[in-house]
C-alpha positions as CSV (number, residue, x, y, z in Angstrom):
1,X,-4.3,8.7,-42.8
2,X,-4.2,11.6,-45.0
3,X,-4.2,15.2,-44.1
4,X,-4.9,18.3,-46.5
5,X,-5.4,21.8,-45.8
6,X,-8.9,21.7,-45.9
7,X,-9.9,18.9,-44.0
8,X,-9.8,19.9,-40.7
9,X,-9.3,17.1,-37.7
10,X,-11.9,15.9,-35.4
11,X,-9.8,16.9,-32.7
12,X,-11.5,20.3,-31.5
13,X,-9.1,22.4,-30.7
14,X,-7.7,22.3,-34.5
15,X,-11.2,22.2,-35.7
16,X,-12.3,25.3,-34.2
17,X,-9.0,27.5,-35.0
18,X,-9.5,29.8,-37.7
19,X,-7.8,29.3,-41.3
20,X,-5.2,31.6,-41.1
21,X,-4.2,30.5,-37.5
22,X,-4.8,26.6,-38.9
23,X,-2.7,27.1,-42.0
24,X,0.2,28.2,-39.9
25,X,0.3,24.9,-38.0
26,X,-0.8,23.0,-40.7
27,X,2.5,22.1,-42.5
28,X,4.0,21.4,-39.0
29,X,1.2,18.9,-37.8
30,X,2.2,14.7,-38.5
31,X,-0.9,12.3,-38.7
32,X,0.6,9.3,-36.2
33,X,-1.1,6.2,-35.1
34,X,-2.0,6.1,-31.1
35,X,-1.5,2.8,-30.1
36,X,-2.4,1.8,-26.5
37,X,0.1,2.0,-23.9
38,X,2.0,4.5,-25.9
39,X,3.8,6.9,-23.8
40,X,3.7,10.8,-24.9
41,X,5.9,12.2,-22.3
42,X,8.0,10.6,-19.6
43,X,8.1,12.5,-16.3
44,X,10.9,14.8,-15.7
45,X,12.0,14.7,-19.3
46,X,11.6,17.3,-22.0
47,X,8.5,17.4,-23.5
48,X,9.7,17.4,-27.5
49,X,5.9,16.5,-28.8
50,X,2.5,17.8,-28.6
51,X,-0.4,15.6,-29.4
52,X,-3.5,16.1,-30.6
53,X,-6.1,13.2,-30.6
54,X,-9.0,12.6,-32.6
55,X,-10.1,9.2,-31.2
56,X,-8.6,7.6,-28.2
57,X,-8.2,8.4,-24.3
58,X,-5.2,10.1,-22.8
59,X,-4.2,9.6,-19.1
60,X,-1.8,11.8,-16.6
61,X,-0.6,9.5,-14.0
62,X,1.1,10.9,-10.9
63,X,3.9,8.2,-9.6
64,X,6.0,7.0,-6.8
65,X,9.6,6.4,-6.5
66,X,9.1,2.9,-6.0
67,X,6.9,3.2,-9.8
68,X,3.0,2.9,-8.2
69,X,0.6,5.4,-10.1
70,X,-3.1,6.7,-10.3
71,X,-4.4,8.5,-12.9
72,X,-5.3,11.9,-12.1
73,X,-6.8,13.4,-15.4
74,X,-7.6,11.8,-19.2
75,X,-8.0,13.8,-22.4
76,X,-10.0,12.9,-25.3
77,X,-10.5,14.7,-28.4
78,X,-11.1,17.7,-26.9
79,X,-7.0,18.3,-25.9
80,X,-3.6,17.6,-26.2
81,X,-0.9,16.2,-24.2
82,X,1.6,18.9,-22.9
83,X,-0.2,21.4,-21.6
84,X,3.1,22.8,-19.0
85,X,5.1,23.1,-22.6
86,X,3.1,25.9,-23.8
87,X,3.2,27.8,-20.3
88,X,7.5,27.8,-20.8
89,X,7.6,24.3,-18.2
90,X,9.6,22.3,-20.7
91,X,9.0,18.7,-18.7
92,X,6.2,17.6,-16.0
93,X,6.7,15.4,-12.9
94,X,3.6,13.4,-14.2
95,X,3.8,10.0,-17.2
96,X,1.3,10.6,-19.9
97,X,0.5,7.4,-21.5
98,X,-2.5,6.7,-24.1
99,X,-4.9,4.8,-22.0
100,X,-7.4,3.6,-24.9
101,X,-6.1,3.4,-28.6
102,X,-6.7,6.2,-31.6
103,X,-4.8,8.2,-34.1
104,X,-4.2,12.2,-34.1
105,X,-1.4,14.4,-35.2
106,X,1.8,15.6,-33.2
107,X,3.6,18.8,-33.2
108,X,6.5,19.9,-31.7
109,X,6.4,21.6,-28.8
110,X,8.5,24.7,-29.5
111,X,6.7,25.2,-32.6
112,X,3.3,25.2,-31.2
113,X,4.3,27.2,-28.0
114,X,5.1,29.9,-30.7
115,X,2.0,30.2,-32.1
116,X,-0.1,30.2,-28.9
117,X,1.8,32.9,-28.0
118,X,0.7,34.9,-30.7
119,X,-2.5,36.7,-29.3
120,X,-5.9,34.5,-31.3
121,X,-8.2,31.4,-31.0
122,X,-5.5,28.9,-30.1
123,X,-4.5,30.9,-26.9
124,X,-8.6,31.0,-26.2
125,X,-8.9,27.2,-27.0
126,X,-6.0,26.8,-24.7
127,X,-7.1,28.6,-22.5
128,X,-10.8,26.8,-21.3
129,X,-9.0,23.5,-22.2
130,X,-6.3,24.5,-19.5
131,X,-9.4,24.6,-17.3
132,X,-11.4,21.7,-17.7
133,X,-7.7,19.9,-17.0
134,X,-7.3,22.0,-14.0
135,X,-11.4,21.3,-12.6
136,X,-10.7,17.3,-13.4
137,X,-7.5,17.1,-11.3
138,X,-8.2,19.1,-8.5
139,X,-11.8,16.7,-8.2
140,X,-9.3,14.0,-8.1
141,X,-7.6,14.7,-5.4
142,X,-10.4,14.4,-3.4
143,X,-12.0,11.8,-5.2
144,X,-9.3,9.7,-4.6
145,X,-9.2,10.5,-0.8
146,X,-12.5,10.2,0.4
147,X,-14.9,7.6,-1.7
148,X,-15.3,4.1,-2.3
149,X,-13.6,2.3,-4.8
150,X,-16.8,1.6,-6.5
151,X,-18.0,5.0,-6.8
152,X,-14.6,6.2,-8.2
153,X,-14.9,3.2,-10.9
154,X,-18.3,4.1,-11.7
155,X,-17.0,7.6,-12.3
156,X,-13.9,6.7,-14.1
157,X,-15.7,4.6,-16.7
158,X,-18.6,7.2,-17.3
159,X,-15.9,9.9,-17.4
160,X,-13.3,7.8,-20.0
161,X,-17.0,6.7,-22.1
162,X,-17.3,11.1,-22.1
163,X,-14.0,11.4,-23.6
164,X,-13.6,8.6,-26.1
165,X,-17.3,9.1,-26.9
166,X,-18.2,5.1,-26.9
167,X,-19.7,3.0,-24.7
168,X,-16.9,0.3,-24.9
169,X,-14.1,0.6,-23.0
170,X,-10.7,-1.7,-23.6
171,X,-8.7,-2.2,-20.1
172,X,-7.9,-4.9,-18.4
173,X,-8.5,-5.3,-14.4
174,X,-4.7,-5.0,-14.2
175,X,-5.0,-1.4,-15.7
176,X,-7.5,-0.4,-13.6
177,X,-5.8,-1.3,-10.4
178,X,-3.7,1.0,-11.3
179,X,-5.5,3.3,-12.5
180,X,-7.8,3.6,-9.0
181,X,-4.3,3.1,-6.7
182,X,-5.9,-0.4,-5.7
183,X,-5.2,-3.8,-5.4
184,X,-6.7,-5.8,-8.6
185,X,-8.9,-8.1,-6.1
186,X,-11.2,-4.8,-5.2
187,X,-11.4,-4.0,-8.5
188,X,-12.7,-7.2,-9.4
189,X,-15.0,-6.9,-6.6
190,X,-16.0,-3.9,-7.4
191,X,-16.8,-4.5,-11.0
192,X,-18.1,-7.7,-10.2
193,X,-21.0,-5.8,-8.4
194,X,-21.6,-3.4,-11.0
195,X,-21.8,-6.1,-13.6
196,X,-24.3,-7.6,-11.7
197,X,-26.6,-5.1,-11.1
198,X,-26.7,-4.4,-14.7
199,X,-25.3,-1.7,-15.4
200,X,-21.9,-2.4,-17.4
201,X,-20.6,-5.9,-18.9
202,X,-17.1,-6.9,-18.3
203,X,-15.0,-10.1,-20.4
204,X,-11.7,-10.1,-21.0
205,X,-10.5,-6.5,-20.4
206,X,-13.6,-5.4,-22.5
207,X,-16.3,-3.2,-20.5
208,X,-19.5,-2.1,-22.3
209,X,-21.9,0.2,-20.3
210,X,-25.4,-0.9,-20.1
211,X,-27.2,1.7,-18.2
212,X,-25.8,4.8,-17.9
213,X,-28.1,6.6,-15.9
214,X,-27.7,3.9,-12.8
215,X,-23.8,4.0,-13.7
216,X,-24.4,7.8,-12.9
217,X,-26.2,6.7,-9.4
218,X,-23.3,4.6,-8.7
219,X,-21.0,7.1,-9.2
220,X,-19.6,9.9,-6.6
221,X,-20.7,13.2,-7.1
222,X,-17.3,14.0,-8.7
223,X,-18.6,12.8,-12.1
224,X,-21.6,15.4,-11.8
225,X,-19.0,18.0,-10.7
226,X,-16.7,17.9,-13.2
227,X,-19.3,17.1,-15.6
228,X,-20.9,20.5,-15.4
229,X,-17.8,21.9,-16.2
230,X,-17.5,20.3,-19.3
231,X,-21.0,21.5,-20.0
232,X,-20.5,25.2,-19.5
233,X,-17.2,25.4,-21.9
234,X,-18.0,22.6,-24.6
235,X,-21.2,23.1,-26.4
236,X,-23.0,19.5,-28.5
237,X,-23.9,20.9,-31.7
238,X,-26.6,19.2,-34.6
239,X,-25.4,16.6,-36.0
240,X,-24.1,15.4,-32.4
241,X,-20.7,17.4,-32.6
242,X,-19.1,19.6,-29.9
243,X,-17.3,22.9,-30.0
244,X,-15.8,24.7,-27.5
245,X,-18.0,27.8,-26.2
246,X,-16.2,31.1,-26.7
């Protein structure tokens, strides 16, 4: 994957800075390959790399001590892992793992922190990114409290399909478990039900949605929530891009 001055990433946030502010991270930015399973930063550890995808799905998993986790926020091209490095928190109590394969560029942290806190577009981007992260995690806290484990798959898949931009998700049951904190047998079930009324198609940790609006039915009103979020910061341009609204 080549990268030249001009050619600016899919990822939005380095799309939308301006030159001079681009130019400046520019030399500092390394194209790398985003494998799934990949793990960006490890909880309470320093976080030495940013990274900016521009295909692929991100997920920040809260843990236990005895190592059980659910996902509490994913990050498409839209972000970056590492937010707390950029606010002077040099680690995070959370594991940030790529959840769906892609490719993107990584920066280090110090460097990056340096430029946003030059005052320009990058701390704006930042900024309304910060809160999109902040209006996903705080839905799922409740999400994951009060509603059905259907309902909360429903809304994962339409919300990881938002991100990755695709209708074709890779995971397997096993990933999901623990994605939803819940045994693989109600995810099964759960799917099972959804696959049968028609809206997605599931074989062999591949999941293709078929009907999005009756996914969206399905789905807790979390999705909606956090969805309109999304709406009043990111703005879907001709030919089908997205910028951030500033």
């Amino acid at each position: 994957m080549s990268q030249t001055a001009a050619h600016r990433p899919r990822n939005l946030i380095l799309a939308q800075l301006p030159s001079e502010e681009y130019a400046a991270l520019f030399r500092h930015l390394t194209s790398v390959e985003l494998p799934q399973g990949k793990r960006l930063s490890e909880p309470n550890l320093p976080i030495e790399y940013i990274y900016f995808p521009n295909t692929g799905l991100i997920s920040t998993d809260a843990l236990t001590l005895t190592g059980e986790q659910v996902e509490v926020g994913v990050i498409g091209r839209e972000g970056f892992s590492g937010l707390p490095a950029l606010f002077g928190q040099p680690q995070m109590s959370h594991t940030v793992i790529m959840q769906g394969a892609g490719e993107g560029y990584r920066i280090r942290a110090s460097i990056l922190r340096a430029e946003f806190l030059k005052p320009g577009q990058l701390q704006k981007l930042v900024h309304a990114f910060c809160y999109l992260q902040f209006a996903q995690i705080t839905q799922s806290v409740l999400c994951n409290r009060l509603h059905e484990v259907e309902a909360r798959l429903a809304r994962w898949m339409l919300t990881s399909a938002d991100r990755t931009e695709t209708e074709t998700l890779h995971l397997t049951q096993e990933f999901l478990s623990q994605m939803l904190g819940v045994q693989r047998s109600t995810v099964t079930v759960a799917a099972g039900e959804l696959q049968r009324a028609g809206l997605i198609g599931y074989s062999r940790g591949h999941i293709r949605i078929l009907n999005r609006p009756g996914l969206a039915e399905r789905a807790c009103e979390c999705y909606s929530i956090v969805n309109a979020s999304y709406e009043r910061v990111l703005r879907r341009t001709p030919p089908g891009d997205i910028t951030y609204i500033l």
